[in-house]
mmJSON file of the N, C-alpha and C atoms, coordinates in Angstrom:
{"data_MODEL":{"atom_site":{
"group_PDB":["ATOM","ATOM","ATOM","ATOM","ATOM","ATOM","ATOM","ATOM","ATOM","ATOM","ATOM","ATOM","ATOM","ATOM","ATOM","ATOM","ATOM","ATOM","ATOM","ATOM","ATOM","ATOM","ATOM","ATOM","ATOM","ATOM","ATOM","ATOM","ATOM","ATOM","ATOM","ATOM","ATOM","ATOM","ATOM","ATOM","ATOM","ATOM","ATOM","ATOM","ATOM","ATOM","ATOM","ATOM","ATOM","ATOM","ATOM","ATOM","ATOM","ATOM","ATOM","ATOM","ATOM","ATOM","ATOM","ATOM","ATOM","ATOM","ATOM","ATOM","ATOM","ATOM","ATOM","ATOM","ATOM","ATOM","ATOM","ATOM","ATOM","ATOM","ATOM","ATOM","ATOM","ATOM","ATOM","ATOM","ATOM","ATOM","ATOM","ATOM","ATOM","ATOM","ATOM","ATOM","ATOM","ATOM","ATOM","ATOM","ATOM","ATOM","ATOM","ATOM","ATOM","ATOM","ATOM","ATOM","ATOM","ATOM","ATOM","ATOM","ATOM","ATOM","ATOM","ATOM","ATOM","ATOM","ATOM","ATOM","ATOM","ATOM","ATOM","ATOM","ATOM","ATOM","ATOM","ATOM","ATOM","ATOM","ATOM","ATOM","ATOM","ATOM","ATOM","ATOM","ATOM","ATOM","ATOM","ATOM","ATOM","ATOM","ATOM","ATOM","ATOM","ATOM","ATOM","ATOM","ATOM","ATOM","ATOM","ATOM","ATOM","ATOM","ATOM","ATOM","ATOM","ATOM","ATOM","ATOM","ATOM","ATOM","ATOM","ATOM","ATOM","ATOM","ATOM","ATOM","ATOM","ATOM","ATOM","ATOM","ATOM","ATOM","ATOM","ATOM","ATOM","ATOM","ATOM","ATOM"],
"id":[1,2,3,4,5,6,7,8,9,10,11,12,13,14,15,16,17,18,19,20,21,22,23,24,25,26,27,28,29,30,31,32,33,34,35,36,37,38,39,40,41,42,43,44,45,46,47,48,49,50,51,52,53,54,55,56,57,58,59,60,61,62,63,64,65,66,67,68,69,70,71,72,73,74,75,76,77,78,79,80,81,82,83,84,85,86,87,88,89,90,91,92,93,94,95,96,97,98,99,100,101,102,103,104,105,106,107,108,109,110,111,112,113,114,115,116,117,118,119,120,121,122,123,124,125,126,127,128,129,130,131,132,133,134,135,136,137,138,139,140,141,142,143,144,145,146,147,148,149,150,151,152,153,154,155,156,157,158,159,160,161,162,163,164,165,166,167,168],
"type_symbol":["N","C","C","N","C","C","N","C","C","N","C","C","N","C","C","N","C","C","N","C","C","N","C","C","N","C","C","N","C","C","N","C","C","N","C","C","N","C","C","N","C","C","N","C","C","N","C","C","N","C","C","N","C","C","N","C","C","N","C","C","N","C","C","N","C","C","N","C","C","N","C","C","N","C","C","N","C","C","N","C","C","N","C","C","N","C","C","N","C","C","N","C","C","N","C","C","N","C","C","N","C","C","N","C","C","N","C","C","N","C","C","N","C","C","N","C","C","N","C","C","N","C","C","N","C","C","N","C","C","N","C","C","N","C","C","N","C","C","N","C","C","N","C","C","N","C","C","N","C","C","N","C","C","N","C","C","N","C","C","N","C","C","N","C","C","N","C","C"],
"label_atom_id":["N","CA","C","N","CA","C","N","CA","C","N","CA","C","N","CA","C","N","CA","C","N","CA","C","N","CA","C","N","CA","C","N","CA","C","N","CA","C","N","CA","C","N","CA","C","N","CA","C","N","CA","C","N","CA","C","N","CA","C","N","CA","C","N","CA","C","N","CA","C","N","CA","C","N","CA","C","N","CA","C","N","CA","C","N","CA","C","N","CA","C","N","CA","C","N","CA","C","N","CA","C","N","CA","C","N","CA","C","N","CA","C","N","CA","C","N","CA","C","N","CA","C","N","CA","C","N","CA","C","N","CA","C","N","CA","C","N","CA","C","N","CA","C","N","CA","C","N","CA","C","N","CA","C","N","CA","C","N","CA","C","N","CA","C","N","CA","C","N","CA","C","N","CA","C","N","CA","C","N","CA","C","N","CA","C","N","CA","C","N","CA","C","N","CA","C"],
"label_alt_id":[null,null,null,null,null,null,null,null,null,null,null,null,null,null,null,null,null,null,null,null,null,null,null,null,null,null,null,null,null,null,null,null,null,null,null,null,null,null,null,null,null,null,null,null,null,null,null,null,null,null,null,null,null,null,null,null,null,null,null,null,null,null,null,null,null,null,null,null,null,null,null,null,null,null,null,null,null,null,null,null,null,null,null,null,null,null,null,null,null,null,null,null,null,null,null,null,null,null,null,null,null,null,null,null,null,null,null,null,null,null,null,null,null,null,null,null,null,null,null,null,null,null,null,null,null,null,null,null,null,null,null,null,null,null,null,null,null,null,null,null,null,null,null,null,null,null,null,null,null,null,null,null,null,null,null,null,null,null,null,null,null,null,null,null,null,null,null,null],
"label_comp_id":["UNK","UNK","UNK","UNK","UNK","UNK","UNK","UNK","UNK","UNK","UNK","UNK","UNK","UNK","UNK","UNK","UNK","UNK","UNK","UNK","UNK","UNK","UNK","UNK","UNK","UNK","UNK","UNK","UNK","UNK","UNK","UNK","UNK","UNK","UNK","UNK","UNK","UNK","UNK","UNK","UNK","UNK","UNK","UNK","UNK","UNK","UNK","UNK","UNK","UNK","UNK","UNK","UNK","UNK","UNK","UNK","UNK","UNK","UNK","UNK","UNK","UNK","UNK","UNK","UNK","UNK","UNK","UNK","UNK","UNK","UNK","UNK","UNK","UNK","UNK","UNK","UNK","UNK","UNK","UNK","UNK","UNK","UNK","UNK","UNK","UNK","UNK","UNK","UNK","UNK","UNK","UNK","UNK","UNK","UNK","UNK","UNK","UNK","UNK","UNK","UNK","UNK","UNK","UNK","UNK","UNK","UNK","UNK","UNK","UNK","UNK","UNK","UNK","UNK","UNK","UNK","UNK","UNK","UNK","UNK","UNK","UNK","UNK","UNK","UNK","UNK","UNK","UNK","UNK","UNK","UNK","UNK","UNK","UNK","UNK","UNK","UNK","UNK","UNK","UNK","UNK","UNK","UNK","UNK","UNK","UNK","UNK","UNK","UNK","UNK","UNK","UNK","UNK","UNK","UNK","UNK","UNK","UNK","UNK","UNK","UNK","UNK","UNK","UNK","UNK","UNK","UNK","UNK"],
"label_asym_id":["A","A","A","A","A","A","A","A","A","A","A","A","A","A","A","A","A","A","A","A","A","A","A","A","A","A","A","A","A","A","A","A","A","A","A","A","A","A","A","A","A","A","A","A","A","A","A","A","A","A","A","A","A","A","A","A","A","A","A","A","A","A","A","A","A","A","A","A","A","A","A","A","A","A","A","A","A","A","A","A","A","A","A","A","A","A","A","A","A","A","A","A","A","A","A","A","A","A","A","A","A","A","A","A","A","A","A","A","A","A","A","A","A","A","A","A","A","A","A","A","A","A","A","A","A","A","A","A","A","A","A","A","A","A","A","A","A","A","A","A","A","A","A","A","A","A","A","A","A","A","A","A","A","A","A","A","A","A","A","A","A","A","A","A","A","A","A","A"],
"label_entity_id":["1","1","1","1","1","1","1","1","1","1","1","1","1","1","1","1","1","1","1","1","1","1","1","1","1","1","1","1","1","1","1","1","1","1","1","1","1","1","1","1","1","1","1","1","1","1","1","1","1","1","1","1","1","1","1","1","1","1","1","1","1","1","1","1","1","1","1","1","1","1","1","1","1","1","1","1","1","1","1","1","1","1","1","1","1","1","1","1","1","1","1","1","1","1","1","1","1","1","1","1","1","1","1","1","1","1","1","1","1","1","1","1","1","1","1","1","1","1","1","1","1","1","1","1","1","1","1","1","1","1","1","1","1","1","1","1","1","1","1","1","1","1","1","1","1","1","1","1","1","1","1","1","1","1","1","1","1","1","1","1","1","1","1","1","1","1","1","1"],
"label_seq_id":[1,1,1,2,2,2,3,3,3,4,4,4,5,5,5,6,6,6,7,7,7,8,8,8,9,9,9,10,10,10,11,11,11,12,12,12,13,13,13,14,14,14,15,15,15,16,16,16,17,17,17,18,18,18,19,19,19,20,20,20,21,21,21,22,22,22,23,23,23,24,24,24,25,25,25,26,26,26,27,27,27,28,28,28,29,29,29,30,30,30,31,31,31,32,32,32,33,33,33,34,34,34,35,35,35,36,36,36,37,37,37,38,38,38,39,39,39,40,40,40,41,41,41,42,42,42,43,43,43,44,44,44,45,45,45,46,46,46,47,47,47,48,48,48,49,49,49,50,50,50,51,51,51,52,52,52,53,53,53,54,54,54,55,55,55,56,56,56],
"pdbx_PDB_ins_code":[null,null,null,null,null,null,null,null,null,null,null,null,null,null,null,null,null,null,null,null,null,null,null,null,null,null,null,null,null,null,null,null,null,null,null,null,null,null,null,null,null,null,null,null,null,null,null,null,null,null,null,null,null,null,null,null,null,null,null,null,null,null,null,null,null,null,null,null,null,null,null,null,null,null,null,null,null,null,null,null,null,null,null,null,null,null,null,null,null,null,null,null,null,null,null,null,null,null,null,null,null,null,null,null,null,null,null,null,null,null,null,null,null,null,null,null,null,null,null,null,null,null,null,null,null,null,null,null,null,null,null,null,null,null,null,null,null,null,null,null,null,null,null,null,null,null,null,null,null,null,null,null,null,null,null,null,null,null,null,null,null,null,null,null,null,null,null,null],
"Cartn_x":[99.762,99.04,99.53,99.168,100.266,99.145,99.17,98.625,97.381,96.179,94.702,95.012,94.764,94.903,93.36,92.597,91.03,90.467,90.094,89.801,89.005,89.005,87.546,86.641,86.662,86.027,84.953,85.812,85.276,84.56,84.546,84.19,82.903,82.899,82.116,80.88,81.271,80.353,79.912,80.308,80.447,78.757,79.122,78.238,76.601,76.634,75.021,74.142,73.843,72.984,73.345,74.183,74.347,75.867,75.879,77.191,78.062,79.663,80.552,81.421,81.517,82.048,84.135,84.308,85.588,86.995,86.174,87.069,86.551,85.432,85.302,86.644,87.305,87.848,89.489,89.414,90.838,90.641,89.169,88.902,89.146,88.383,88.413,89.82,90.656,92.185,92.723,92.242,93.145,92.333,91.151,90.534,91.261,91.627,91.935,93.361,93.936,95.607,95.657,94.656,94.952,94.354,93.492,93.045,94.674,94.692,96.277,97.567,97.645,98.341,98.503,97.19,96.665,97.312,97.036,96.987,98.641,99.009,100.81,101.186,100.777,101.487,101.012,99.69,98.95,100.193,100.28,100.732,102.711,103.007,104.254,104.464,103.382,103.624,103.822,102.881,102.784,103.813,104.737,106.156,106.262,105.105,105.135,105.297,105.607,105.823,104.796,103.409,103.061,101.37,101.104,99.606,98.68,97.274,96.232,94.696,94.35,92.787,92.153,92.9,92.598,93.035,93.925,94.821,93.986,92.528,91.846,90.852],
"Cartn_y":[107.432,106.21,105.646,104.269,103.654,103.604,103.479,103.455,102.506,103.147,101.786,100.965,99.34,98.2,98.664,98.777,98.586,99.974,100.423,101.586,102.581,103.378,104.24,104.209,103.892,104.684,103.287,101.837,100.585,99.898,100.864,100.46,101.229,102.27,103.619,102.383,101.758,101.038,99.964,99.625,98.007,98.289,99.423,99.678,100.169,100.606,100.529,100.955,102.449,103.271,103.137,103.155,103.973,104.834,105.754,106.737,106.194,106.222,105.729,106.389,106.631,107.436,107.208,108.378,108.56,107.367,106.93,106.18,105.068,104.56,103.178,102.482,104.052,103.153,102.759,103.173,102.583,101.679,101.268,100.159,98.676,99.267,98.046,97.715,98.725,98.218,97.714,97.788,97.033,95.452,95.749,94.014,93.07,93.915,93.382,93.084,93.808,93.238,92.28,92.267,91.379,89.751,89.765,88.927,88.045,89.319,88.913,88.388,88.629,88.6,86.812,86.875,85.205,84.651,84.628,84.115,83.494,84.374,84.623,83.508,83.713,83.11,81.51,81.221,80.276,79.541,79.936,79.576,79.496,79.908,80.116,78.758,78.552,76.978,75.868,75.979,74.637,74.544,75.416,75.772,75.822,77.078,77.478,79.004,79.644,81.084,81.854,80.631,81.194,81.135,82.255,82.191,82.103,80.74,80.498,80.835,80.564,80.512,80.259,78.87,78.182,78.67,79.276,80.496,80.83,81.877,82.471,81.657],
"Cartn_z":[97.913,97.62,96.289,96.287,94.953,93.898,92.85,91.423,92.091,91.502,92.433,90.542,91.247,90.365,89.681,90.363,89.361,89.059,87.462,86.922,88.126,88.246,88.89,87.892,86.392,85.528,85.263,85.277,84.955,86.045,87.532,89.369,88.523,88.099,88.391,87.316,85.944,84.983,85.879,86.6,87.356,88.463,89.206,89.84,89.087,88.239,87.76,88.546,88.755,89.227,90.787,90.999,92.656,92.047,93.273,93.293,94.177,93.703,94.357,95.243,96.373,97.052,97.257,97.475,97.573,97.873,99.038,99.766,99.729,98.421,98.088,97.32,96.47,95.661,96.373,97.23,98.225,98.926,99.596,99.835,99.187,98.119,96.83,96.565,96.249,96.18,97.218,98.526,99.176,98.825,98.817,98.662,97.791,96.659,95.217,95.49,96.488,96.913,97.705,98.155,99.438,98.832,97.811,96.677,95.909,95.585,94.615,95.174,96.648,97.81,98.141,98.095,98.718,97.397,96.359,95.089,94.83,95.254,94.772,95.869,97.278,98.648,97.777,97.444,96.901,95.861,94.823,93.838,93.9,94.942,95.196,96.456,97.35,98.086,97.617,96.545,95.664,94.447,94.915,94.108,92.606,92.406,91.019,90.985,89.255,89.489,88.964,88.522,87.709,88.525,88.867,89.657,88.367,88.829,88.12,88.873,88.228,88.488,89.589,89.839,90.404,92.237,91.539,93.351,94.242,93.52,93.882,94.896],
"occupancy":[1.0,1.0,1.0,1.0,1.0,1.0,1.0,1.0,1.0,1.0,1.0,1.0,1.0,1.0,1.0,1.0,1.0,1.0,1.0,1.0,1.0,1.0,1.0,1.0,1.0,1.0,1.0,1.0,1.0,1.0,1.0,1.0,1.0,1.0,1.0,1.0,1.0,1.0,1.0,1.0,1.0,1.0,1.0,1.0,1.0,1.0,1.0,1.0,1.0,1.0,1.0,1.0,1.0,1.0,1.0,1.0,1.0,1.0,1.0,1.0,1.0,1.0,1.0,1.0,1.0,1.0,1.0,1.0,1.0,1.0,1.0,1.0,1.0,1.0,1.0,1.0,1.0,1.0,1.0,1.0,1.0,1.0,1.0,1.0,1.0,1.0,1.0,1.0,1.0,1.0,1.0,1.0,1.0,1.0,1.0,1.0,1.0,1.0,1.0,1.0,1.0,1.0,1.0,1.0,1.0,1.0,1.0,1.0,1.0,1.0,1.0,1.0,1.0,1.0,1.0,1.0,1.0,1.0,1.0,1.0,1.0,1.0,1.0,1.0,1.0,1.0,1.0,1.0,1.0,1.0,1.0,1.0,1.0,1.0,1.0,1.0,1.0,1.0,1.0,1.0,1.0,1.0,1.0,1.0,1.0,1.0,1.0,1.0,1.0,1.0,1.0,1.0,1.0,1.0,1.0,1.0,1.0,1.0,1.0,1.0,1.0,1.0,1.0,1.0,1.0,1.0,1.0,1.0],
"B_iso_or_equiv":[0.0,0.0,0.0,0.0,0.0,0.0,0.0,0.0,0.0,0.0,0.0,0.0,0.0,0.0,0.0,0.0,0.0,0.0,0.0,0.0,0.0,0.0,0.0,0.0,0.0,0.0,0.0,0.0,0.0,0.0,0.0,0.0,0.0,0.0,0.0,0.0,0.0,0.0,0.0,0.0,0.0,0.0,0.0,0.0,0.0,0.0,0.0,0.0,0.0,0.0,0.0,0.0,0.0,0.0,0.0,0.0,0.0,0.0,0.0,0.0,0.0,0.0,0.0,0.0,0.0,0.0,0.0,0.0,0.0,0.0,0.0,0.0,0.0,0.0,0.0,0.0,0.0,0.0,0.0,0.0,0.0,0.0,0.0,0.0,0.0,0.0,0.0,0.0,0.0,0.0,0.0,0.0,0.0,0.0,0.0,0.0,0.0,0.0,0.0,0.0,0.0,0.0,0.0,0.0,0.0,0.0,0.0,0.0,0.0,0.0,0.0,0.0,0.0,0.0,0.0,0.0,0.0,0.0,0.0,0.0,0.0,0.0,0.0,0.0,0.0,0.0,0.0,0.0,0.0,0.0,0.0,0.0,0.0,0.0,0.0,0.0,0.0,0.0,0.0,0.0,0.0,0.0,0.0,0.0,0.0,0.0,0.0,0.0,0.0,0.0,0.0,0.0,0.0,0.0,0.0,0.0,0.0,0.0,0.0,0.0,0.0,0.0,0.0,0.0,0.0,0.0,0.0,0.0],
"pdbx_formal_charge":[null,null,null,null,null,null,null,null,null,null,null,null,null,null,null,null,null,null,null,null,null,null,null,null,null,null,null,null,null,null,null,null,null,null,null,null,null,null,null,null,null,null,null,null,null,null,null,null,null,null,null,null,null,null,null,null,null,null,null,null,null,null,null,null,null,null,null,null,null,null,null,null,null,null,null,null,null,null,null,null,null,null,null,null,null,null,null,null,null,null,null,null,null,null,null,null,null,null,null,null,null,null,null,null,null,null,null,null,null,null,null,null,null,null,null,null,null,null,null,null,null,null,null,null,null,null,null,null,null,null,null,null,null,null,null,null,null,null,null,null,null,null,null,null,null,null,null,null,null,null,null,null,null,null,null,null,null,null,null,null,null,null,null,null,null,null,null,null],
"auth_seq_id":[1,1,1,2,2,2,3,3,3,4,4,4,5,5,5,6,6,6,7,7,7,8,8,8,9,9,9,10,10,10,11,11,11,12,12,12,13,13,13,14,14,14,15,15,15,16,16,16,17,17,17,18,18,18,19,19,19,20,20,20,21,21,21,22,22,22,23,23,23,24,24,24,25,25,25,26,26,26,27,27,27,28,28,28,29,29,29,30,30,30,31,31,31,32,32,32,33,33,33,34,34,34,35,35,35,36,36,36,37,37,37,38,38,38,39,39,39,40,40,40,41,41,41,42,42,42,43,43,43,44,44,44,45,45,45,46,46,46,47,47,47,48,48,48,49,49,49,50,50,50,51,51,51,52,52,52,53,53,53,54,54,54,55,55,55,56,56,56],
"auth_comp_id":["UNK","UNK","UNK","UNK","UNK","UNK","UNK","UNK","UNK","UNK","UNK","UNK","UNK","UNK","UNK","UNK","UNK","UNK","UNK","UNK","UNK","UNK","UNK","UNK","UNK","UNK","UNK","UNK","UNK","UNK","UNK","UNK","UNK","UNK","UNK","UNK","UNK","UNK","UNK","UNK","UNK","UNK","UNK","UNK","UNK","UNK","UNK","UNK","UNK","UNK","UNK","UNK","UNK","UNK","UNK","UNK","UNK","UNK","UNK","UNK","UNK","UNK","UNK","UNK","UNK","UNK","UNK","UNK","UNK","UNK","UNK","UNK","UNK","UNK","UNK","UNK","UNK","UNK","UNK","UNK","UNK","UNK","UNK","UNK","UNK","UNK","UNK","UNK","UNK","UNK","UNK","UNK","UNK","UNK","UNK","UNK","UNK","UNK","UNK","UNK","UNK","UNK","UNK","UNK","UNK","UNK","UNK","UNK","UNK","UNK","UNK","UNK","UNK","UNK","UNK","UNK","UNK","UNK","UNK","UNK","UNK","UNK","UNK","UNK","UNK","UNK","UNK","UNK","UNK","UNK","UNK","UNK","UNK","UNK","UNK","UNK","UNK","UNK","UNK","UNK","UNK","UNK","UNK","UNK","UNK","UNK","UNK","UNK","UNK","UNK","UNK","UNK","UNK","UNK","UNK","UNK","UNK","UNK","UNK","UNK","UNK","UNK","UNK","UNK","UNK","UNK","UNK","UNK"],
"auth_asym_id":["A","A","A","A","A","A","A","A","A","A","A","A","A","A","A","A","A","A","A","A","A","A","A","A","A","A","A","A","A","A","A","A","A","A","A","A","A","A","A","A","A","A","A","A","A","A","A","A","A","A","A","A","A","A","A","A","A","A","A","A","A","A","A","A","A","A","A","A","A","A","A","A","A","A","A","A","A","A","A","A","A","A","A","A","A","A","A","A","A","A","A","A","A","A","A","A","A","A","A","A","A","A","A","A","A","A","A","A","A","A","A","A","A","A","A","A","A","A","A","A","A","A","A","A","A","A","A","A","A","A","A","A","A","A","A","A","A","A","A","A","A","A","A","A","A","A","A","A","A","A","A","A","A","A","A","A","A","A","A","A","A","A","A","A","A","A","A","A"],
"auth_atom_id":["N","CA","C","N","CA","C","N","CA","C","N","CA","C","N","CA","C","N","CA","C","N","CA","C","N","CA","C","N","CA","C","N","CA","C","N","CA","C","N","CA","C","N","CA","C","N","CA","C","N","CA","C","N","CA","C","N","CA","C","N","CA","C","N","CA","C","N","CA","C","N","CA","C","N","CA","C","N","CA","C","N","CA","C","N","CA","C","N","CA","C","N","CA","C","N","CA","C","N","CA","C","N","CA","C","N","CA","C","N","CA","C","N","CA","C","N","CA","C","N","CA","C","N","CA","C","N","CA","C","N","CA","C","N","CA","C","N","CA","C","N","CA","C","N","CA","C","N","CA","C","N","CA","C","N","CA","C","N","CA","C","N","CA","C","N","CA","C","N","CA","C","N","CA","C","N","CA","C","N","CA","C","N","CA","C","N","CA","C","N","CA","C","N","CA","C"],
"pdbx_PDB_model_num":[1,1,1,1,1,1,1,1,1,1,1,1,1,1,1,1,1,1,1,1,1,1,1,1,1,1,1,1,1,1,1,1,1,1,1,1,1,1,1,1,1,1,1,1,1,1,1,1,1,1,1,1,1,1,1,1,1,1,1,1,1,1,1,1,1,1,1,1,1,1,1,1,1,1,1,1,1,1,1,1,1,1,1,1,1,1,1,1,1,1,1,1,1,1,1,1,1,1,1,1,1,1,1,1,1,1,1,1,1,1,1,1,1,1,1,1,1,1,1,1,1,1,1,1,1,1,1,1,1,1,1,1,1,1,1,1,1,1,1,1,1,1,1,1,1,1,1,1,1,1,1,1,1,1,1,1,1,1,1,1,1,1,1,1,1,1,1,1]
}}}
């Protein structure tokens, strides 16, 4: 599995009194790729190199 983009440690603060199970945090990385994914295809149509804010 490749390096997860979002901390376990900053998921683990994020969540606030529930427990995070194993295979949340591979979930979440694929969300967060597939987020960043859009963003890039986004910002790369409108023939720029530089993804904004606005991507999302």
């Amino acid at each position: 599995m490749a390096e997860l983009i979002v901390s376990k440690s900053g998921t683990k603060k994020a969540v606030k009194g529930c427990n995070v199970s194993g295979d949340f945090y591979k979930a979440l990385d694929k969300e967060v790729r597939d987020i960043i994914n859009r963003a890039v295809s986004r910002a790369k149509s409108n023939g720029r190199k530089t993804v904004r804010p606005g991507d999302l």
